[in-house]
C-alpha positions in Angstrom: 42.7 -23.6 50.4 39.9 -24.2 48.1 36.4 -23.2 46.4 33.8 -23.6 48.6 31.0 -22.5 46.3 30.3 -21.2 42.7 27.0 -18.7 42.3 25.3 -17.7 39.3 22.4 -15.5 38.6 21.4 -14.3 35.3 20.5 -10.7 35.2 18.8 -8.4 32.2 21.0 -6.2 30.2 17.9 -4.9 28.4 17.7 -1.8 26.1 16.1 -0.6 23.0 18.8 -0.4 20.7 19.7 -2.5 18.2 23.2 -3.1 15.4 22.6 -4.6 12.1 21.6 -7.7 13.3 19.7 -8.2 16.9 18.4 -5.7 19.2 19.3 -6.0 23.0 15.8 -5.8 24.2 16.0 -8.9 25.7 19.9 -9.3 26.6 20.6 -10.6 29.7 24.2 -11.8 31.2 25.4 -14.5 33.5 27.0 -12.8 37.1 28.8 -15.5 38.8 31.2 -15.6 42.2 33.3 -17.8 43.0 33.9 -18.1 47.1 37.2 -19.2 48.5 37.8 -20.3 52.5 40.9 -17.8 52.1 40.1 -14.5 53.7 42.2 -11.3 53.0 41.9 -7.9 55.4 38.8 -9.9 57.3 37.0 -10.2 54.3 36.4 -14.0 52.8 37.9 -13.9 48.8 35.4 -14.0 46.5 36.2 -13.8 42.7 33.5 -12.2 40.2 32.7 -12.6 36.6 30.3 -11.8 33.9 29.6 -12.6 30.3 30.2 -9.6 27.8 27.5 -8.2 26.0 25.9 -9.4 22.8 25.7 -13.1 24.1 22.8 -14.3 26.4 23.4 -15.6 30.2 24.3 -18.6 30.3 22.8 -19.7 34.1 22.1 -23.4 32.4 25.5 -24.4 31.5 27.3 -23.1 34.2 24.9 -24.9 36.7 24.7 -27.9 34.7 27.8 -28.2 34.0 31.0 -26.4 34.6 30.3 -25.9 38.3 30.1 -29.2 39.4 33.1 -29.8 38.0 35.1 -26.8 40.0 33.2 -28.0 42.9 34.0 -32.2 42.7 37.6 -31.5 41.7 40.4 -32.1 44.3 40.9 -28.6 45.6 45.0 -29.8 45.6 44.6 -30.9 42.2 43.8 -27.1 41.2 46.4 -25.6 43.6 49.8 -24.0 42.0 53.0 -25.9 42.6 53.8 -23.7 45.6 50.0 -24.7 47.3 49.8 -20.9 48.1 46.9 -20.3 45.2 44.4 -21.3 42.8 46.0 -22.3 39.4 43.2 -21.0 36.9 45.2 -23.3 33.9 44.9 -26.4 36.0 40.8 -25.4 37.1 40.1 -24.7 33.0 40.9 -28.4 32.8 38.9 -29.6 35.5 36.0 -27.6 33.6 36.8 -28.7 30.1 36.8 -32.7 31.4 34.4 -34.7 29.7 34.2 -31.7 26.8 34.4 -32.9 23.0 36.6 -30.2 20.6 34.9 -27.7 18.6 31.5 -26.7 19.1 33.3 -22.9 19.8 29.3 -21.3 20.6 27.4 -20.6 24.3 30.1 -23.4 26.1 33.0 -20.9 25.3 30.9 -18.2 26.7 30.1 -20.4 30.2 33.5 -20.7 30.5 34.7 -17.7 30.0 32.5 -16.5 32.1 33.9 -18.2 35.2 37.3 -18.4 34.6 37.2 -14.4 34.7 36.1 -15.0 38.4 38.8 -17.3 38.7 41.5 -15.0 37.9 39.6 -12.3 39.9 40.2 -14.6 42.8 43.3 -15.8 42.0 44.7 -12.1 42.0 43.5 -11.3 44.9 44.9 -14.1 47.2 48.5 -13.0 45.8 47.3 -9.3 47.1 48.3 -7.8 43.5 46.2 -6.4 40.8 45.8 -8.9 37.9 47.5 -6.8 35.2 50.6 -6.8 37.5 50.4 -10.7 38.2 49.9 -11.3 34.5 53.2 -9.2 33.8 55.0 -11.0 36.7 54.1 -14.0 35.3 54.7 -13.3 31.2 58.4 -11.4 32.8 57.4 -8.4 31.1 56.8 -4.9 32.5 53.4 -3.6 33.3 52.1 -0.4 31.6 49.3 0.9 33.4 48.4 3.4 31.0 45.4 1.5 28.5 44.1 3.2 25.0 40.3 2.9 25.1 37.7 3.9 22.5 34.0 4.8 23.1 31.4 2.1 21.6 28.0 3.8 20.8 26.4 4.9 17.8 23.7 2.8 17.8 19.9 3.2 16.2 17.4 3.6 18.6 14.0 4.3 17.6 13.2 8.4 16.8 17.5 8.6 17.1 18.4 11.6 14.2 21.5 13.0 12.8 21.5 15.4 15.9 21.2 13.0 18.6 24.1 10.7 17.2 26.4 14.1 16.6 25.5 14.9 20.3 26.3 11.3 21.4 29.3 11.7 19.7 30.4 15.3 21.1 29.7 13.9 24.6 32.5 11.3 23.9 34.5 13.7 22.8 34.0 15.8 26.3 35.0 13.0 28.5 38.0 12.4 26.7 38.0 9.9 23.6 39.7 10.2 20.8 37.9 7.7 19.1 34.2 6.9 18.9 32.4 4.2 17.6 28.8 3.6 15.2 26.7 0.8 14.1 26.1 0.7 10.3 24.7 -1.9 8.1 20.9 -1.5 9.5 19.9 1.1 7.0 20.0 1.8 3.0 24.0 3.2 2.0 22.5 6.7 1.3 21.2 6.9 4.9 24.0 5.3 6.7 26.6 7.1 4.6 24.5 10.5 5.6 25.0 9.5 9.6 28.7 8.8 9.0 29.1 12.1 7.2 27.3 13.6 9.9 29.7 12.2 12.6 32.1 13.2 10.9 31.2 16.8 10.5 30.9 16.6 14.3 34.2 15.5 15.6 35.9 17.2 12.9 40.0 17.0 13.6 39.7 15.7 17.6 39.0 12.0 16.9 38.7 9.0 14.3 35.7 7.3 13.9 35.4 3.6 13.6 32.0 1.2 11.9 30.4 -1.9 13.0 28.9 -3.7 10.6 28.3 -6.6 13.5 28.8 -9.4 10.6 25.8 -8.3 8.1 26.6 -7.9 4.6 27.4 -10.4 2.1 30.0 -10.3 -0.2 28.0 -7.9 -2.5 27.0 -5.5 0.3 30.7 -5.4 1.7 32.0 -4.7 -1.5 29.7 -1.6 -2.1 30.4 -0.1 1.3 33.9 -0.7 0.9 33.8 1.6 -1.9 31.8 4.3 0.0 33.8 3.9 3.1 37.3 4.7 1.7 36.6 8.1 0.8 36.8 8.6 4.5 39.8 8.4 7.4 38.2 5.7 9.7 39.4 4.0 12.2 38.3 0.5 10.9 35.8 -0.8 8.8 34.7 -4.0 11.6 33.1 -7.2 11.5 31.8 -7.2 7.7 30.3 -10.5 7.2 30.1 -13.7 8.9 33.0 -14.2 10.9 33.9 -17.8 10.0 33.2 -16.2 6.6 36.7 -15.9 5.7 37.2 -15.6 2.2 34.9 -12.8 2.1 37.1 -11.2 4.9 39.9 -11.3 2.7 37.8 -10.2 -0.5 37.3 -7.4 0.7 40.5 -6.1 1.8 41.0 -6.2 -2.0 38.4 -3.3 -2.2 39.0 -1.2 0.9 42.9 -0.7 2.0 42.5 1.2 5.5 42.4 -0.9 8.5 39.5 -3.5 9.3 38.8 -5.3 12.3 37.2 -8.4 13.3 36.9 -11.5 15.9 35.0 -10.5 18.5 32.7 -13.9 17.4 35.5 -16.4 17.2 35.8 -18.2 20.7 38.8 -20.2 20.4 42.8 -20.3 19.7 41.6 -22.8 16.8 38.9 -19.8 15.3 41.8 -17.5 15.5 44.4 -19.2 13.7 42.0 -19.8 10.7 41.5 -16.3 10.5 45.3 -15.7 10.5 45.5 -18.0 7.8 42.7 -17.7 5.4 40.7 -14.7 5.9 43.6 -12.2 4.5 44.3 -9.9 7.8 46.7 -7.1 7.5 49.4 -7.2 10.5 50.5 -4.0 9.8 47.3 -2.1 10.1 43.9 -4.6 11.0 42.8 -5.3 14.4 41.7 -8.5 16.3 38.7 -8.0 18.4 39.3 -11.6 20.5 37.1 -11.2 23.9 38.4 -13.0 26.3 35.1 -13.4 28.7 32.9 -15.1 25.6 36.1 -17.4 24.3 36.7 -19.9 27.2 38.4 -16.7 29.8 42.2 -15.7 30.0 43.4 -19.2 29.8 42.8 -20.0 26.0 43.1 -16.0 25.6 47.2 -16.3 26.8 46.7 -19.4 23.7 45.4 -17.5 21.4 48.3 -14.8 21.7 50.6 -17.6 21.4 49.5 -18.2 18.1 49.6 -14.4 17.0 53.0 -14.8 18.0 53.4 -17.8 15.5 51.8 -15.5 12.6 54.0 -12.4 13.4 51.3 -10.6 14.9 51.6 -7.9 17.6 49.6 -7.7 20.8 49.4 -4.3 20.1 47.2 -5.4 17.1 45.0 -6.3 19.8 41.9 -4.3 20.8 39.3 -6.5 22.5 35.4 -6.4 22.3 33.4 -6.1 25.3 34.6 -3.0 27.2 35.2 -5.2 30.5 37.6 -4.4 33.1 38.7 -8.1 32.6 40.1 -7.1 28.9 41.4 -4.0 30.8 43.6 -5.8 33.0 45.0 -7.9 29.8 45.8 -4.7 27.9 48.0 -3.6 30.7 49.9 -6.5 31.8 50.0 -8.4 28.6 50.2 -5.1 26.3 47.6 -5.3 23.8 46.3 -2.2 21.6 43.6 -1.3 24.2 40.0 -2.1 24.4 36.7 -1.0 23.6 34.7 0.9 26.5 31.0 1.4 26.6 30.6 4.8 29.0 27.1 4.8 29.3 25.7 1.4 28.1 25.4 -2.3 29.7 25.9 -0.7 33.3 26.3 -1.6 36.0 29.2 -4.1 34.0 30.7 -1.4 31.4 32.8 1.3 32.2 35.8 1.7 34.7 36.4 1.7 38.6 34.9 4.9 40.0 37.5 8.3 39.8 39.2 6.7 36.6 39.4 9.1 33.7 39.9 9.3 30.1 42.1 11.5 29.2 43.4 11.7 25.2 41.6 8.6 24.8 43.4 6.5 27.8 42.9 5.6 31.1 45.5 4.4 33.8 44.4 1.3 35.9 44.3 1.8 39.4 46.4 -0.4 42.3 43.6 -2.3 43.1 43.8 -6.4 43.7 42.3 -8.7 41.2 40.4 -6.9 38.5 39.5 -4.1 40.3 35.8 -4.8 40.5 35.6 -3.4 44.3 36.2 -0.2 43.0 33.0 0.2 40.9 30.8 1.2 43.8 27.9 -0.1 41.1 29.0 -2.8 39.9 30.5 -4.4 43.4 27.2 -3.9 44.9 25.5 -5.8 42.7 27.9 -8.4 43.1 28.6 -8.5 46.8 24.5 -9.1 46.9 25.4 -12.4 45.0 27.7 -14.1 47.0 27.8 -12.1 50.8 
């Protein structure tokens, strides 16, 4: 048993909208495969990943790099003690080697990248979906059932007041309770007009959650703070900076319902300065840790560790991205939920085809590994990679 081959091809994830801070019109994301010699139901294993959205491909690296170093290790050096799998903890470290600590930026993301292939593959030699394999292994139960919330509400250029209530409504239709906007990329008055606005629109039948996507200074968080607590949000998310942590916790002074943020720290390490210094709530804030741009699963199952150490739920957990990969998590590992994107950043957003939201969750179909083969979309696009 062993890899026989690691592919990579970086694809465009291109669109016209933009947050506070970057517009994606030229995003693009790393696809990669990762090809076993084991074959299940005639059919070679091949395990898929991708990078989440908001970070660029990262074909380079993964090329360069990481690789060569799945491909050169000893394939029974990367084998689980019983030889009947890949071990993805014992292939992290054959991709780390040579790797200096810190430096938490576009390496994390290469990684993580491929180590979600990994565990693709890994659940699919053991014939089992990965959020059953992860329970197995954790000897906890399963819950297939998985909170999600829609991600949209960005500005796109002639987007008014009627178009985000409609965008919002349509969310609403296929079954969300809660709905996400970008704010932070206009004056207050205006963005406090769209919020109202949204608002208005979803009335008693959902919350309503802001992105900020790290914007504001100290000054600028503070003032919104003040606007935004009139209101029953969801969270107030990302602020400022994320390794800004002191102004993280000066403004929890200002705005007492929930906040979220990490979704731009990509290690254990990142994590457990936030814990510390940046004055997060346990019994109401969320942690946005994405797995697929901090170094995969492996330093994820880490960075829960220390939660644990801090007195945090998983269920404070609600990961960025809107991935199957964080999907699979959520239900074996049981985290909060995480954050969907229904109609942006296909073919990768989104869920196997037939799945449902229904008062704002889905439940994860029986399918082995992540369930990518049952995104007729998304599989195609990936079976063109590596078949």
């Amino acid at each position: 048993m062993r890899i026989v081959d690691v592919c990579e091809v970086t694809k465009p994830i291109s669109s016209p909208i933009r947050n506070a801070y970057i517009d994606f019109s030229k995003m693009t994301a790393s696809l990669v495969a990762v090809v076993t010699d084991v074959e299940r139901d005639g059919r070679r294993v091949v395990g898929y990943g991708f990078n989440s959205n908001g970070r660029y491909g990262q074909g380079g690296l993964i090329r360069e790099r990481f690789k060569n170093r799945i491909l050169e290790a000893d394939p029974k050096s990367v084998l689980n003690e019983a030889g009947d799998n890949l071990d993805p903890h014992k292939l992290w470290a054959a991709m780390m080697t040579n790797e200096k600590p810190g430096g938490h930026g576009e390496r994390s993301v290469a990684v993580g990248t491929l180590d979600m292939a990994i565990w693709d593959a890994t659940a699919k030699i053991a014939g089992k979906p990965l959020f059953r394999m992860l329970a197995e292994q954790k000897g906890v139960e399963a819950n297939p059932r998985v909170f999600v919330y829609a991600a949209g509400g960005y500005y796109y250029p002639g987007k008014d007041d009627t178009q985000l209530r409609a965008e919002m409504r349509g969310y609403l239709d296929r079954g969300y309770n809660v709905v996400k906007m970008k704010i932070g990329g206009v004056p207050i008055e205006e963005d406090q007009r769209r919020i109202e606005a949204v608002l208005k629109e979803i009335g008693s039948q959902a919350q309503l959650a802001v992105d900020v996507n790290g914007r504001f200074n100290l000054e600028q968080g503070i003032a919104y703070a003040k606007m935004l607590r009139q209101y029953p949000l969801f969270w107030y998310e990302e602020i400022g900076d994320p390794l800004d942590y002191a102004l993280q916790a000066a403004i929890s002074e200002f705005y007492p319902g929930p906040m979220a943020t990490g979704e731009n720290l990509f290690s254990h390490q990142d994590a457990r300065n936030l814990l510390r210094y940046g004055g997060m709530r346990p019994d109401r804030d969320y942690l946005q840790f994405d797995c697929a741009l901090s170094y995969g699963l492996v330093e994820y199952l880490r960075t829960l560790d220390v939660l644990e150490q801090f007195g945090w739920s998983p269920k404070r957990c609600i990961p960025h991205g809107g991935h199957q990969m964080s999907l699979n998590i959520a239900a074996g590992l049981g985290l909060g939920g995480n954050e969907s994107y229904p109609d942006l950043f296909q073919p990768y957003g989104g869920f196997p085809d037939g799945v449902k939201v229904e008062d704002g969750h889905i439940v994860m179909p029986e399918l082995p590994g992540i369930g990518f083969e049952g995104k007729s979309d998304l599989i195609k696009v990936m079976r063109e990679l590596a078949e």
